[in-house]
N, CA and C atoms as an extended XYZ file, in Angstrom:
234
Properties=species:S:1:pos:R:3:atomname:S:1:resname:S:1:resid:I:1 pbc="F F F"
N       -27.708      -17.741      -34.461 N   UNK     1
C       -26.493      -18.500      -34.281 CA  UNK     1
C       -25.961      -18.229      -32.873 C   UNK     1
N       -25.613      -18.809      -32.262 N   UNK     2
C       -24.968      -19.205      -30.439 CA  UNK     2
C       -23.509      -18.938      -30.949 C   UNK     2
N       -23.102      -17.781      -29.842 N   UNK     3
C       -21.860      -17.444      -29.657 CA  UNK     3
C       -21.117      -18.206      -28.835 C   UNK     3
N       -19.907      -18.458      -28.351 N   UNK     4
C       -19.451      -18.769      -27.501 CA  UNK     4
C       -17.568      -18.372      -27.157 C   UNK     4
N       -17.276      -18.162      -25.931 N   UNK     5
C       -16.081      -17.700      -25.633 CA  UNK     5
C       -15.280      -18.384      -26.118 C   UNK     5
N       -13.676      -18.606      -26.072 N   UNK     6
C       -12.774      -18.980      -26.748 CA  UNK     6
C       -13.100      -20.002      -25.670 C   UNK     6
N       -12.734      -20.159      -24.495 N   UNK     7
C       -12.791      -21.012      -23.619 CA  UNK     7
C       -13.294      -21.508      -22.970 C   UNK     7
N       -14.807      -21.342      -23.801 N   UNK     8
C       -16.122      -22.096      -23.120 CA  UNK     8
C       -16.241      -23.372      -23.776 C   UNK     8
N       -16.398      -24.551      -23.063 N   UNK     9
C       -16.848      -25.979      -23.906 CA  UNK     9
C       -18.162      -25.913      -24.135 C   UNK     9
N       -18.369      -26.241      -25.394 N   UNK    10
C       -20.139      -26.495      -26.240 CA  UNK    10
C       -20.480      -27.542      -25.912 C   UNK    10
N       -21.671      -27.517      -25.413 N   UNK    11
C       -22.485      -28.875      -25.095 CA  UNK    11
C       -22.433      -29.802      -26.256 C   UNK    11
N       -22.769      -31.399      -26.307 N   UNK    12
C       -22.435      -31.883      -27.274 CA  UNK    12
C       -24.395      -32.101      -27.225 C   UNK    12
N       -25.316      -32.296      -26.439 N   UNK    13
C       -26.470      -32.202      -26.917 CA  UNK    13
C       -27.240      -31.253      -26.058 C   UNK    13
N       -28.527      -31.224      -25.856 N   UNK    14
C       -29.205      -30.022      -25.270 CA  UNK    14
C       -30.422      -30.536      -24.699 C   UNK    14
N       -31.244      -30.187      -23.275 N   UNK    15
C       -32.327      -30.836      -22.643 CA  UNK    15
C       -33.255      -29.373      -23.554 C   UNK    15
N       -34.289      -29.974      -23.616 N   UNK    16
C       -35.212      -28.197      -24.372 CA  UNK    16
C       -35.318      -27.692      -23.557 C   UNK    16
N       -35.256      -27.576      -22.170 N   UNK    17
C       -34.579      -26.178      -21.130 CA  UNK    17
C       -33.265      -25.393      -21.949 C   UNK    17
N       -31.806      -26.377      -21.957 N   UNK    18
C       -30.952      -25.522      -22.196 CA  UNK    18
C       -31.433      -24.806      -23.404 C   UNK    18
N       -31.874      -25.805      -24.886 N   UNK    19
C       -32.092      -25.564      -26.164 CA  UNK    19
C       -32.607      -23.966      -25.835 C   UNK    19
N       -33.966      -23.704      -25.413 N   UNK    20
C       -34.839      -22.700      -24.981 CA  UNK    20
C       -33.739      -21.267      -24.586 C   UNK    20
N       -33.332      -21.404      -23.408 N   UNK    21
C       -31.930      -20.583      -22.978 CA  UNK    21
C       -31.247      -20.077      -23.881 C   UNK    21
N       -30.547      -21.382      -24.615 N   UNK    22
C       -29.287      -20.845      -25.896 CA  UNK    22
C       -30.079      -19.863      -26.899 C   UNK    22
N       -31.179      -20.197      -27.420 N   UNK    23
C       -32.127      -19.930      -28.118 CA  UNK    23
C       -32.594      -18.222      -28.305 C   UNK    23
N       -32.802      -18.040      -26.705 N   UNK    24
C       -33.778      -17.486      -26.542 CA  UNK    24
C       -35.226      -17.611      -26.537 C   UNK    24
N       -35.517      -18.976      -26.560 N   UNK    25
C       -37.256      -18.930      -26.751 CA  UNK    25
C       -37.501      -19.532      -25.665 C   UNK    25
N       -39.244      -20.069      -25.735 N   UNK    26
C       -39.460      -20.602      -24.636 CA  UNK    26
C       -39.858      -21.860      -24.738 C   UNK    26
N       -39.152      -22.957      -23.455 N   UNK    27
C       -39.613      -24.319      -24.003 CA  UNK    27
C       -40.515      -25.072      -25.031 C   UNK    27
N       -41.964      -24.542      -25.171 N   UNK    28
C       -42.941      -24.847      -25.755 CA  UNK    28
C       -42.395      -24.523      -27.606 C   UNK    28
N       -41.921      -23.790      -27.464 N   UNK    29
C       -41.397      -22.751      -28.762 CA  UNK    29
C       -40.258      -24.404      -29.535 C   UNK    29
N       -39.349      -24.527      -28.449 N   UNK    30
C       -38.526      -25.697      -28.609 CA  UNK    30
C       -39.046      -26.734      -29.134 C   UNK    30
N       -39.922      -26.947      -28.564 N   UNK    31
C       -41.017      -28.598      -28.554 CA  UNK    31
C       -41.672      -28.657      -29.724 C   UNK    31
N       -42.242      -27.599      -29.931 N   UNK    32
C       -42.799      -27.289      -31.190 CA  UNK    32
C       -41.877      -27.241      -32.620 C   UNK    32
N       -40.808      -26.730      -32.546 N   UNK    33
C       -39.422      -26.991      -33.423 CA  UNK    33
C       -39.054      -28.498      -34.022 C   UNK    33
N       -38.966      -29.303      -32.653 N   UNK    34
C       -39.275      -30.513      -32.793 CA  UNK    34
C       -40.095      -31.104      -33.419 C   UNK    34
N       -41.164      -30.938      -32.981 N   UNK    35
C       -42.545      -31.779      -33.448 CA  UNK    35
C       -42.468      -31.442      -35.365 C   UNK    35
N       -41.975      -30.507      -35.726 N   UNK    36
C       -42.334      -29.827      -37.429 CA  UNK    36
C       -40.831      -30.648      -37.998 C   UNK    36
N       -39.816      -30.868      -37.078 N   UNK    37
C       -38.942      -31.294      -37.899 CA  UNK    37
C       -37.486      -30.123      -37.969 C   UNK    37
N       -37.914      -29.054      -37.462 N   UNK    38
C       -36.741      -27.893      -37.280 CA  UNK    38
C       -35.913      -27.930      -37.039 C   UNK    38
N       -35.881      -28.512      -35.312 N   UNK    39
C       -34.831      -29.011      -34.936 CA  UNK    39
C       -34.491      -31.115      -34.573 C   UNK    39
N       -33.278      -31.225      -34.344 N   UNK    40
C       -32.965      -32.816      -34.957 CA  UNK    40
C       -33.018      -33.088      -33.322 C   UNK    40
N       -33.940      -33.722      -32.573 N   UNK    41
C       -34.121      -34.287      -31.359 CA  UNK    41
C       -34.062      -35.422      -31.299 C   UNK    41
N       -33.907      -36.096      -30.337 N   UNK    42
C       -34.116      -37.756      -30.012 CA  UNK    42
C       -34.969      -37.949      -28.692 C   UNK    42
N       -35.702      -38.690      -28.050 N   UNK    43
C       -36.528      -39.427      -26.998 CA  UNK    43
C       -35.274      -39.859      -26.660 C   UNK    43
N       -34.567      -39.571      -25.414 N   UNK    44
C       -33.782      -40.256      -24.119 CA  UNK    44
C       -34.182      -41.213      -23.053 C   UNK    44
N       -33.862      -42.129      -22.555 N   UNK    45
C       -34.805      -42.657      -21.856 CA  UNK    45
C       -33.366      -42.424      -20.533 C   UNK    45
N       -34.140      -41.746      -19.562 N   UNK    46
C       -32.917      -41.447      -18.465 CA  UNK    46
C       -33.079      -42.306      -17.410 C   UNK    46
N       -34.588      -42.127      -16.801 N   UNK    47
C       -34.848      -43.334      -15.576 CA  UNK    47
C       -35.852      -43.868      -15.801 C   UNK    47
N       -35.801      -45.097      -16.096 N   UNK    48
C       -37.321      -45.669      -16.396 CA  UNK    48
C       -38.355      -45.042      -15.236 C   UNK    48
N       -39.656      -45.046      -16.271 N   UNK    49
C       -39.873      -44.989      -17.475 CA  UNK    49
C       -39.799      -43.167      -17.557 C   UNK    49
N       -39.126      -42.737      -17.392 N   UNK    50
C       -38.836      -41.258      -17.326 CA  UNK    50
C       -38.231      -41.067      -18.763 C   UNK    50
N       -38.148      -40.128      -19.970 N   UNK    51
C       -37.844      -39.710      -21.241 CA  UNK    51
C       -37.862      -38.430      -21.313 C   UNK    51
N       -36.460      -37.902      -21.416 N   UNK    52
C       -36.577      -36.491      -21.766 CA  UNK    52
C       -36.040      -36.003      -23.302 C   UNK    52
N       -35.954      -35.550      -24.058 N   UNK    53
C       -35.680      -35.098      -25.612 CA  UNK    53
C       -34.242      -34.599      -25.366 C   UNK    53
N       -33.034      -35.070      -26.221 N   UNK    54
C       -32.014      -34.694      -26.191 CA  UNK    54
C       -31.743      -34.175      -27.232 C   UNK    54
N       -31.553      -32.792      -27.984 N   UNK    55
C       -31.366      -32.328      -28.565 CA  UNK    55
C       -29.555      -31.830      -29.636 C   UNK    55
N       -29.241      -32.515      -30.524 N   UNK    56
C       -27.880      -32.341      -30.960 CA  UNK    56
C       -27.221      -30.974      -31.075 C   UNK    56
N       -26.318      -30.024      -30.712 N   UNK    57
C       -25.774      -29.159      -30.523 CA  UNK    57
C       -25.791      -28.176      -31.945 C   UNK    57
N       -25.124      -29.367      -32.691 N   UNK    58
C       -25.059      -29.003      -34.059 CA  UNK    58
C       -26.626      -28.351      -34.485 C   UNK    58
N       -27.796      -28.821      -34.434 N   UNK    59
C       -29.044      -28.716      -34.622 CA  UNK    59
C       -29.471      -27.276      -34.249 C   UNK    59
N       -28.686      -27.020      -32.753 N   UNK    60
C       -29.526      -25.983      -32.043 CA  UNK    60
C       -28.704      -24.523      -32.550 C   UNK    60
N       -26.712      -24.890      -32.900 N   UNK    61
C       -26.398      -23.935      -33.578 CA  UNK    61
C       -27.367      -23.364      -34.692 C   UNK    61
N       -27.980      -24.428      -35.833 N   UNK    62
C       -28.079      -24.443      -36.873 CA  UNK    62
C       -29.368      -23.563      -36.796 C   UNK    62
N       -30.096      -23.586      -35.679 N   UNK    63
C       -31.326      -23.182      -35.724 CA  UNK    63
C       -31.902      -21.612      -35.833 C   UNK    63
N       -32.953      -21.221      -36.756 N   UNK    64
C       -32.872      -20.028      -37.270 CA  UNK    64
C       -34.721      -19.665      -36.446 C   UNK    64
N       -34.352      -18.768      -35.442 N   UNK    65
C       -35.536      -18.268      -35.341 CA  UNK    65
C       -36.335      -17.488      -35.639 C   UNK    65
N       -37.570      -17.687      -36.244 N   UNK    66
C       -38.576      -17.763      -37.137 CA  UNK    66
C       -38.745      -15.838      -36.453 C   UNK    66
N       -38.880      -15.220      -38.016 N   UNK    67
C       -39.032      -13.610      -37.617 CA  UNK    67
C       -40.287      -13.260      -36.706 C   UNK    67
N       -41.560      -14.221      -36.769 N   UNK    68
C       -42.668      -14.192      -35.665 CA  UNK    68
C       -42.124      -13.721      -34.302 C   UNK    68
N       -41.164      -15.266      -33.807 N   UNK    69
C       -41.192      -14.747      -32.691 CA  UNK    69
C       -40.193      -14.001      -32.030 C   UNK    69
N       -39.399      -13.454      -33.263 N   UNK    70
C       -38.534      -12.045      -32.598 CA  UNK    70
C       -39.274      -10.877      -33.075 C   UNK    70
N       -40.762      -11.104      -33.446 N   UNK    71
C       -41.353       -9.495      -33.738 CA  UNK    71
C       -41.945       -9.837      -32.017 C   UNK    71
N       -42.221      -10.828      -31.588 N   UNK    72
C       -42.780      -10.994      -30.361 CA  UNK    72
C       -42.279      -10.581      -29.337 C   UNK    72
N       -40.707      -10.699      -29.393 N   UNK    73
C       -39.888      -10.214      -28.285 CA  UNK    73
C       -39.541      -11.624      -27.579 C   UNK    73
N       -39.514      -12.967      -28.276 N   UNK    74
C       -39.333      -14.293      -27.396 CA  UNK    74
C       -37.553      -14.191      -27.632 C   UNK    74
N       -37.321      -14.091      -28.771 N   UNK    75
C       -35.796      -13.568      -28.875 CA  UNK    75
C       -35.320      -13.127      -28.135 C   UNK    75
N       -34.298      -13.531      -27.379 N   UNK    76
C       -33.494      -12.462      -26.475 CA  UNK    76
C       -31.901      -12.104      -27.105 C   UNK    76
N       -31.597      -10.545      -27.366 N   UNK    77
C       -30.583       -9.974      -27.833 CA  UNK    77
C       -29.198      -11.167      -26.964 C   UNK    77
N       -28.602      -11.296      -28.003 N   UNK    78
C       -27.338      -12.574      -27.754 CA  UNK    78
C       -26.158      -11.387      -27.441 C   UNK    78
C-alpha cells in the first residue's frame, strides 16, 4: 500500500515508470501485472502513433506485491 503526506496530491493515473517507483518494482514487473490482469491499465494514445499504458491510481494503491519478489529484494522498504 503507497503512503502519502498530508499534503502531497495523488496522481490520478500512473505511466509504468511512475507505477514501478510507487511500487517498488521494476518496469517489466509492472507490464507483466498488466498483461495477467493485476493491475487495471489502459493503451493511451499520446502522439500518434506513439501509446503509452496509463495506469489508474486506485489500481496501483490496490496493488499487492507478490511475496516472490520481495524475497528477491525488487521491493523497496516504503
Amino acid at each position: 500500500m503507497l503512503r502519502y503526506a498530508p499534503d502531497m496530491v495523488r496522481p490520478r493515473r500512473y505511466t509504468i515508470p511512475e507505477a514501478a517507483k510507487s511500487l517498488g518494482i521494476t518496469p517489466e514487473s509492472v507490464l507483466g501485472a498488466i498483461r495477467r490482469g493485476r493491475l487495471k491499465a489502459r493503451l493511451k494514445t499520446v502522439r500518434v502513433p506513439r501509446k503509452i499504458w496509463s495506469i489508474s491510481a486506485e489500481s496501483v494503491e490496490a496493488y499487492e506485491v507478490s511475496a516472490s519478489h520481495q524475497e528477491r529484494g525488487l521491493k523497496k522498504a516504503l
